[in-house]
C-alpha positions as CSV (number, residue, x, y, z in Angstrom):
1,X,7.1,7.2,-30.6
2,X,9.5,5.1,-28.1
3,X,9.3,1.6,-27.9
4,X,10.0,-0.4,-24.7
5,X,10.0,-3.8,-25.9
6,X,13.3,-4.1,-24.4
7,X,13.8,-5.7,-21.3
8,X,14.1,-4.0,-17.8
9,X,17.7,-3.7,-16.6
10,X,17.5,-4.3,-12.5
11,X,20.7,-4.4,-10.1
12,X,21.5,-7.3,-8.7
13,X,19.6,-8.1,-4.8
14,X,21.8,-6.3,-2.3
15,X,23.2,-7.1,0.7
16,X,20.3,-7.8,3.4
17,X,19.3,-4.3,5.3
18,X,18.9,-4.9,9.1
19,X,15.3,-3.6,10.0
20,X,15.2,-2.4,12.8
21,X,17.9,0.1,11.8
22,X,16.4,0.8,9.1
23,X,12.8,1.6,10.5
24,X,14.9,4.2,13.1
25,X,17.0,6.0,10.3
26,X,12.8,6.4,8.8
27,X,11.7,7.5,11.8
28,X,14.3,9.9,12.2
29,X,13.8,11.3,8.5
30,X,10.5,11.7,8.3
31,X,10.1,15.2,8.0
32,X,12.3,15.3,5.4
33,X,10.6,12.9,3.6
34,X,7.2,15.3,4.2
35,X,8.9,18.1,3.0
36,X,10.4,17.3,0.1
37,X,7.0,15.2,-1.4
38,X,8.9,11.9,-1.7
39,X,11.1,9.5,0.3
40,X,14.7,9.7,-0.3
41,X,16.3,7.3,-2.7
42,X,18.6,6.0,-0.5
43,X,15.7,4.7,1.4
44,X,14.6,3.0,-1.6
45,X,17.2,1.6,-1.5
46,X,17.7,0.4,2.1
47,X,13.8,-1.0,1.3
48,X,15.4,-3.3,-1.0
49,X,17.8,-4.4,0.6
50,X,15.7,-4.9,3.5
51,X,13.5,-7.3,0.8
52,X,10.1,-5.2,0.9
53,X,10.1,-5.9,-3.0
54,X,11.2,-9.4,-3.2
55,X,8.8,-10.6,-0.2
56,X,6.0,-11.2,-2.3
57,X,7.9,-13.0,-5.3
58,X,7.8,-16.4,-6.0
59,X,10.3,-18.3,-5.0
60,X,10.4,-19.6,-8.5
61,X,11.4,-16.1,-9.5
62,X,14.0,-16.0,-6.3
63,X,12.0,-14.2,-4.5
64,X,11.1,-14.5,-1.0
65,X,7.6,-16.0,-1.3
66,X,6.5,-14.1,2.6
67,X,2.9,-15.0,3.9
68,X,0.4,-12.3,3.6
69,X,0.7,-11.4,7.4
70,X,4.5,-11.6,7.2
71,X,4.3,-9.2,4.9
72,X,1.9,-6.8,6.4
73,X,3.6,-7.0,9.7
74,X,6.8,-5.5,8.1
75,X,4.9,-2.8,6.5
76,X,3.1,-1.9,9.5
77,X,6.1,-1.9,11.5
78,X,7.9,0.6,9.0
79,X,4.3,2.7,9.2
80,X,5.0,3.0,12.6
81,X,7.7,5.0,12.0
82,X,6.5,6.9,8.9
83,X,3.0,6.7,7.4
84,X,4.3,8.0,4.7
85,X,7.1,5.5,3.9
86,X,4.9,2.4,4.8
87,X,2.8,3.5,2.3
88,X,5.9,3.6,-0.1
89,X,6.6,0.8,0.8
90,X,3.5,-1.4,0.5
91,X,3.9,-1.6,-3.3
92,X,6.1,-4.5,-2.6
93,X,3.2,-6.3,-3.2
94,X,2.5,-5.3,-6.3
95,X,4.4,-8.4,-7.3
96,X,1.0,-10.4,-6.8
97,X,-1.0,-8.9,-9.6
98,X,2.5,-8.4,-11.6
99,X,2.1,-11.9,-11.7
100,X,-1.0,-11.5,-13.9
101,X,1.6,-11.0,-16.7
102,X,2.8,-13.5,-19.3
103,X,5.1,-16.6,-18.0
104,X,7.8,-15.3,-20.3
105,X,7.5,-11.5,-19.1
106,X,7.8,-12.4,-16.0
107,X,11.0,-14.3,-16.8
108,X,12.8,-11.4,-18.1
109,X,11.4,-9.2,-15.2
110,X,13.0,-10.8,-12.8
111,X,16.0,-11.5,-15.1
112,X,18.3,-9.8,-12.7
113,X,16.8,-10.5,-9.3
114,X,13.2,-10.2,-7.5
115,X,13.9,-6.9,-5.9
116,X,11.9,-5.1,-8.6
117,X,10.4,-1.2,-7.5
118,X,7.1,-0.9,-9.1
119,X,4.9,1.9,-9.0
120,X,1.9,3.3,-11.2
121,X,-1.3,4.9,-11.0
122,X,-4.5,3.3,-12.3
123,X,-7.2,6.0,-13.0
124,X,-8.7,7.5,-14.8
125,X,-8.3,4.8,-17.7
126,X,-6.9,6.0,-20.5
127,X,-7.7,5.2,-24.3
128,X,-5.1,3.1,-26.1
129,X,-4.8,2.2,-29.8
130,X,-3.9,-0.9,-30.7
131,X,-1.0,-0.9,-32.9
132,X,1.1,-3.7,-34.6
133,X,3.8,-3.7,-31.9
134,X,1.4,-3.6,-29.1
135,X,-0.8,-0.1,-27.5
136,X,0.1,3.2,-28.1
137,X,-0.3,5.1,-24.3
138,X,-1.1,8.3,-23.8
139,X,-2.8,10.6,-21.2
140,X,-2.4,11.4,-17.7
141,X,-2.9,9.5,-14.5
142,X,-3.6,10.2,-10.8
143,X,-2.1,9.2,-7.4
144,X,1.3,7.4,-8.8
145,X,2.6,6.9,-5.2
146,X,6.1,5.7,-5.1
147,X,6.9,6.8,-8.3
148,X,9.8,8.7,-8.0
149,X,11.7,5.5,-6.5
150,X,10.3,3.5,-9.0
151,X,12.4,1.4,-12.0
152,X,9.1,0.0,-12.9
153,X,5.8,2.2,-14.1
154,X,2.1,0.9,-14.5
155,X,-0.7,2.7,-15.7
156,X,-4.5,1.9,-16.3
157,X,-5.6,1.7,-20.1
158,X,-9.2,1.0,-21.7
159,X,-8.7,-1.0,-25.7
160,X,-12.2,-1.3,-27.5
161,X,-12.8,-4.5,-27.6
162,X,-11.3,-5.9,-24.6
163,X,-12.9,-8.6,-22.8
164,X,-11.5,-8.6,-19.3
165,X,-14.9,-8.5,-17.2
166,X,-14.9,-5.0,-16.0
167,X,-11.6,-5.4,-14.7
168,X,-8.7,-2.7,-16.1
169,X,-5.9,-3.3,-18.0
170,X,-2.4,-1.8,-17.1
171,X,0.3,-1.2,-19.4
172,X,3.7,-1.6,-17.4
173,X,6.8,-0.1,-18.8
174,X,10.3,1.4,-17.7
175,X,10.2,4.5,-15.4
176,X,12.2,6.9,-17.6
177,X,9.2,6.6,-20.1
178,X,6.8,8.0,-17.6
179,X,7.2,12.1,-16.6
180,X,6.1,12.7,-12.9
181,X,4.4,16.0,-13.1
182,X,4.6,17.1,-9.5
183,X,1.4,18.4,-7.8
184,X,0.9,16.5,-4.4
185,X,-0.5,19.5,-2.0
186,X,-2.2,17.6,0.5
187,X,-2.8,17.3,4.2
188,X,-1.2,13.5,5.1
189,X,0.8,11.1,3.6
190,X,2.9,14.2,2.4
191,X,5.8,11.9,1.8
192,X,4.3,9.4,-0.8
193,X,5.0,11.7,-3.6
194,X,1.7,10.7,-5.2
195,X,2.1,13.0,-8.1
196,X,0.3,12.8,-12.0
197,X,1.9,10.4,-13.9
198,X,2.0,11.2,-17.9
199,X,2.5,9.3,-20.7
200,X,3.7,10.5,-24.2
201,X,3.1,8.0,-27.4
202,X,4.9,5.1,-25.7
203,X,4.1,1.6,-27.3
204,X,3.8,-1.4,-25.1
205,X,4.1,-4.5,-26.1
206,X,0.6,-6.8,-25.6
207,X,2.8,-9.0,-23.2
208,X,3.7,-6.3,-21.1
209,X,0.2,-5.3,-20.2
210,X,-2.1,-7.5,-17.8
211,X,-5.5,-7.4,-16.5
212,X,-5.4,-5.7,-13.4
213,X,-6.8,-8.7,-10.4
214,X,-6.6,-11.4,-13.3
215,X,-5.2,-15.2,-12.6
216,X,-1.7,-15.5,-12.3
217,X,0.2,-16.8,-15.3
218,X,1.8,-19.5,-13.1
219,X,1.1,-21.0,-9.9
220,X,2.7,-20.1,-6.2
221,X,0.1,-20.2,-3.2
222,X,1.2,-15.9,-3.3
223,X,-0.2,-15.6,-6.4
224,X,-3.1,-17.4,-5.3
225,X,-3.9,-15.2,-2.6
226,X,-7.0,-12.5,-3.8
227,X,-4.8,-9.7,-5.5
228,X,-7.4,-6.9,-4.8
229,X,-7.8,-8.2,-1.1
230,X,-3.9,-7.9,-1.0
231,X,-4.0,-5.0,-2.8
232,X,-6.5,-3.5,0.1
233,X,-4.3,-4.9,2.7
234,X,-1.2,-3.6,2.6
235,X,-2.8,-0.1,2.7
236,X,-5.0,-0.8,5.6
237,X,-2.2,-1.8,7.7
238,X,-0.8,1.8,6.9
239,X,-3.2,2.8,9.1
240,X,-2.6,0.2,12.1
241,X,1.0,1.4,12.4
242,X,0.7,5.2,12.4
243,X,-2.8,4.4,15.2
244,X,-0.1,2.5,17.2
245,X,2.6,4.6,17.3
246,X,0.2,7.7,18.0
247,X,-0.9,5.7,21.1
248,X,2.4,5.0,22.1
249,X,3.7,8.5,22.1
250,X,0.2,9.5,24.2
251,X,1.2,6.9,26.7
252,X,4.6,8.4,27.2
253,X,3.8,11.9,27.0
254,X,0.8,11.1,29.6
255,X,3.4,9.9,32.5
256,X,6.0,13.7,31.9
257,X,4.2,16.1,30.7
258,X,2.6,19.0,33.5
259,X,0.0,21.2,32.0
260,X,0.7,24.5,32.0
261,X,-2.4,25.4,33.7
262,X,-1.2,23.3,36.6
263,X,-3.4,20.2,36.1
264,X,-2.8,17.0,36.5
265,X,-0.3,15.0,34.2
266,X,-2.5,13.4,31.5
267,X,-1.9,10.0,32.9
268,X,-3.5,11.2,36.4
269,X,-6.5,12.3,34.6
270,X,-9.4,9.9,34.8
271,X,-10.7,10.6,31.2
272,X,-7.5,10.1,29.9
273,X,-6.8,7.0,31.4
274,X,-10.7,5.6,30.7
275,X,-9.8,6.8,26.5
276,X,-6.6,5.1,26.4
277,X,-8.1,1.9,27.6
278,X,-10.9,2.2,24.9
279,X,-8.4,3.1,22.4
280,X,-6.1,0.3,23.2
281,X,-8.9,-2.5,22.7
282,X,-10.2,-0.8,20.0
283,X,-6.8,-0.6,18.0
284,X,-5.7,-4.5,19.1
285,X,-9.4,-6.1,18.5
286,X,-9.1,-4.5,15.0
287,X,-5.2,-5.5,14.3
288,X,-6.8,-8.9,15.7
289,X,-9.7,-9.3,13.1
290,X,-7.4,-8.4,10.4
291,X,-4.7,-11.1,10.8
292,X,-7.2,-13.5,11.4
293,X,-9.1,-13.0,8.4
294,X,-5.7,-13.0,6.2
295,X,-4.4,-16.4,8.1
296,X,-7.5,-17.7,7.5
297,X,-7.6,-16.8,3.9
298,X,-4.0,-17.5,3.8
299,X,-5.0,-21.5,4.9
300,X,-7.5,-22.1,1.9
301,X,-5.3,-21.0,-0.1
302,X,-2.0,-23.2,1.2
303,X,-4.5,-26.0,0.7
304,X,-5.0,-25.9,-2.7
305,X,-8.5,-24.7,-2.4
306,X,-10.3,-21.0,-3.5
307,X,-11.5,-18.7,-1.0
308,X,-15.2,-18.1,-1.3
309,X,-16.5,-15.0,-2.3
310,X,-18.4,-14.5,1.2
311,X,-14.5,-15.1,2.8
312,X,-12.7,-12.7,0.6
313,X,-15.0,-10.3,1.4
314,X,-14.4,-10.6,5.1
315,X,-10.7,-10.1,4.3
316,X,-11.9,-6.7,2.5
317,X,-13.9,-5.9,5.6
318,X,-11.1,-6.2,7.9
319,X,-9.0,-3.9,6.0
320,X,-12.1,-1.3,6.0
321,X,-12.5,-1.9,9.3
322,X,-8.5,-1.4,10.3
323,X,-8.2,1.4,8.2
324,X,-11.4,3.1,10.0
325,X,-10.1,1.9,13.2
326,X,-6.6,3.2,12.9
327,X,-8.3,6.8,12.2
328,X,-10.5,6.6,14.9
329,X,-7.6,5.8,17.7
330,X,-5.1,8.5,15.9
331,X,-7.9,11.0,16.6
332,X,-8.5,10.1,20.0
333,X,-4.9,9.9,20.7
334,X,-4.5,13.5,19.3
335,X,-7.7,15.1,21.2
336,X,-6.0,14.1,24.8
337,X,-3.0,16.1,24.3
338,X,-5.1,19.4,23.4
339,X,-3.0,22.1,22.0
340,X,0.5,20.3,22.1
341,X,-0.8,18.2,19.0
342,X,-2.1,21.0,16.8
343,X,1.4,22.4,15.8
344,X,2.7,21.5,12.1
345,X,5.5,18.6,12.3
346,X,3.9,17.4,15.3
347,X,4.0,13.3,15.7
348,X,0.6,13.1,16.6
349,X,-0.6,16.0,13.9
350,X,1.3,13.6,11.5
351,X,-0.7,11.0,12.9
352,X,-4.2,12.5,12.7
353,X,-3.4,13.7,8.9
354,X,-2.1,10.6,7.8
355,X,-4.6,8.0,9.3
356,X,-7.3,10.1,7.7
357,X,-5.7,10.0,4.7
358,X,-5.4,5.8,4.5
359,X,-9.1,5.6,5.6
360,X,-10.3,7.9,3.0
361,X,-8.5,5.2,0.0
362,X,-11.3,4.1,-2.7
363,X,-10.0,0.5,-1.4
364,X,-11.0,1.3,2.3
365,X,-13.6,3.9,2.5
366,X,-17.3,4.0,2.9
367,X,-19.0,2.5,0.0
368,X,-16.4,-0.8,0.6
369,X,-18.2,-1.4,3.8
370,X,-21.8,-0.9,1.5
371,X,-20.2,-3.7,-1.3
372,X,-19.2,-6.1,1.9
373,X,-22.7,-5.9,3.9
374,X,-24.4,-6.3,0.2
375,X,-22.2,-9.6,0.0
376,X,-22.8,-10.6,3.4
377,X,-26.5,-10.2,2.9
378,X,-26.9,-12.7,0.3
379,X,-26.8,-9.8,-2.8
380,X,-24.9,-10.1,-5.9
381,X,-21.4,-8.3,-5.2
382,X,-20.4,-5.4,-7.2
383,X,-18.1,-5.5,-10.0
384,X,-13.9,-5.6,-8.7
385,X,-15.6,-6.6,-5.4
386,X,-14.3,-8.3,-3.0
């Protein structure tokens, strides 16, 4: 058995990363980062130094304490570039339901700065045995996106007898106890390296595990904020990004490109110009309805009060609704160009693979919009809903 009662060893924050060159050096590597199943380490690193993983710290912690929106707009900004490194990267905010664990975890989490890379997969659940030193983990896990960057490991564990209303609890322990078992064939978001995560007779201390959406441990108006909304969010916003940039590169294409059946350029072409314009609004009222509903989230929660359930769920309904949204416009984007878009490595294939791939999340597909229209009817709202 290993034990990882021992405290996570972190370097120190880094310099600060400038942004803007970072999100072009992503852009520029991006089919590397498809190829190879993961993004590149020295990325990672550029993330952190950029602060995508002290943003949502407390500043109590020395982290950076960024508003939901401040947050998202990074993350949809680097999406632009690279669905697949957005995604990455939206784990930053994992910081708000790490914040579910005890005060004095925390403490020694952050003992050697905020700029913590956490990763972890949640389901299926897992058995665990309670022991005297904490839960004995085993099994294997799906999706661990980020993993491979990750110092910091989570996975989703059922104990008989715990009382946590439905909601999971995740063991969290040091990356090297974790083997990535490497098996992410898929069609988008090729890059997130969302492999099996498994687990050999690793105990972890009771005070390293937390209920995965439960209250904070100590109080910041971040840790506040609705966790599972958040946790929705940031991956919704995935989608917003990639939908821009696919626009983008239509509306450039669309002004240079000559058909080589000798029609008109794309931008001369009245259907073209009549589905951009429908595109555009549909892509900015969608980006608009999001923001709002985090600011106004965001507000209730600077002012000391709780967001109803009704609001939260209208913050989960705008995520949906982006994610959907962002699909919609990347396939409509793609379908103008006809067969330019349909070869591998192509932005706009990228584009169409990846959006798909946000909207079908268990966070942001379908049966979220049934548990918000349920919510907004008056019903009782599902369990880990909104």
């Amino acid at each position: 058995m290993t034990d990882v009662a021992s405290v996570i060893h972190l370097k120190p924050a880094a310099p600060i990363e400038d942004f803007d060159a970072l999100v072009a050096d992503v852009r520029a590597r991006r089919a590397e980062f498809s190829s190879q199943q993961h993004v590149s380490q020295d990325i990672i690193e550029r993330l952190r130094k950029a602060g995508i993983y002290r943003a949502m710290v407390a500043r109590m912690f020395g982290g950076d304490e960024k508003s939901p929106a401040e947050f998202c707009r990074m993350i949809e900004k680097i999406s632009q570039a690279d669905g697949s490194t957005g995604w990455v990267a939206s784990f930053g905010a994992a910081a708000t339901y790490l914040a579910a664990l005890p005060e004095p975890t925390l403490r020694k989490l952050y003992a050697n700065g905020p700029d913590v890379v956490f990763a972890g997969g949640l389901f299926p659940l897992q058995p665990a045995k309670r022991t005297a030193d904490g839960f004995l983990v085993n099994g294997t896990w799906k999706f661990g996106s980020g993993s491979t960057g990750a110092s910091l490991i989570g996975v989703g564990i059922q104990v008989e007898g715990d009382s946590a209303g439905g909601l999971p609890r995740v063991a969290v322990m040091p990356a090297d106890k974790v083997e990535i078992r490497p098996n992410w064939n898929v069609i988008g978001l090729e890059g997130t390296g969302s492999h099996d995560l498994v687990v050999k007779d690793v105990v972890v201390p009771e005070e390293w595990t937390l209920i995965r959406g439960g209250a904070a441990s100590v109080d910041a108006d971040i840790y506040r904020y609705p966790s599972l909304g958040l946790a929705a969010q940031v991956l919704a916003v995935v989608g917003l990004g990639v939908a821009r940039a696919a626009l983008d590169d239509v509306i450039e294409m669309a002004g240079g490109r000559v058909s080589i059946t000798g029609a008109p350029k794309l931008a001369d072409r009245g259907y073209v110009q009549v589905a951009v314009a429908k595109a555009e609004a549909e892509l900015r009222s969608a980006r608009a309805f999001f923001y709002e509903a985090t600011d106004e989230v965001w507000d209730i929660v600077r002012a000391g009060d709780k967001p109803s359930v009704e609001t939260t769920t209208v913050l989960r309904l705008a995520a949906s609704h982006a994610a959907k949204t962002g699909a919609t416009v990347a396939r409509m984007a793609t379908e103008l160009t006809g067969t330019t878009s349909i070869y591998q490595g192509h932005p706009l294939a990228r584009a169409l693979t990846d959006s798909f791939v946000v909207a079908q999340h268990a966070f942001l597909n379908e049966g979220t919009l049934q548990s918000a229209g349920r919510v907004l009817l008056g019903l009782p709202s599902v369990p880990g809903f909104p």
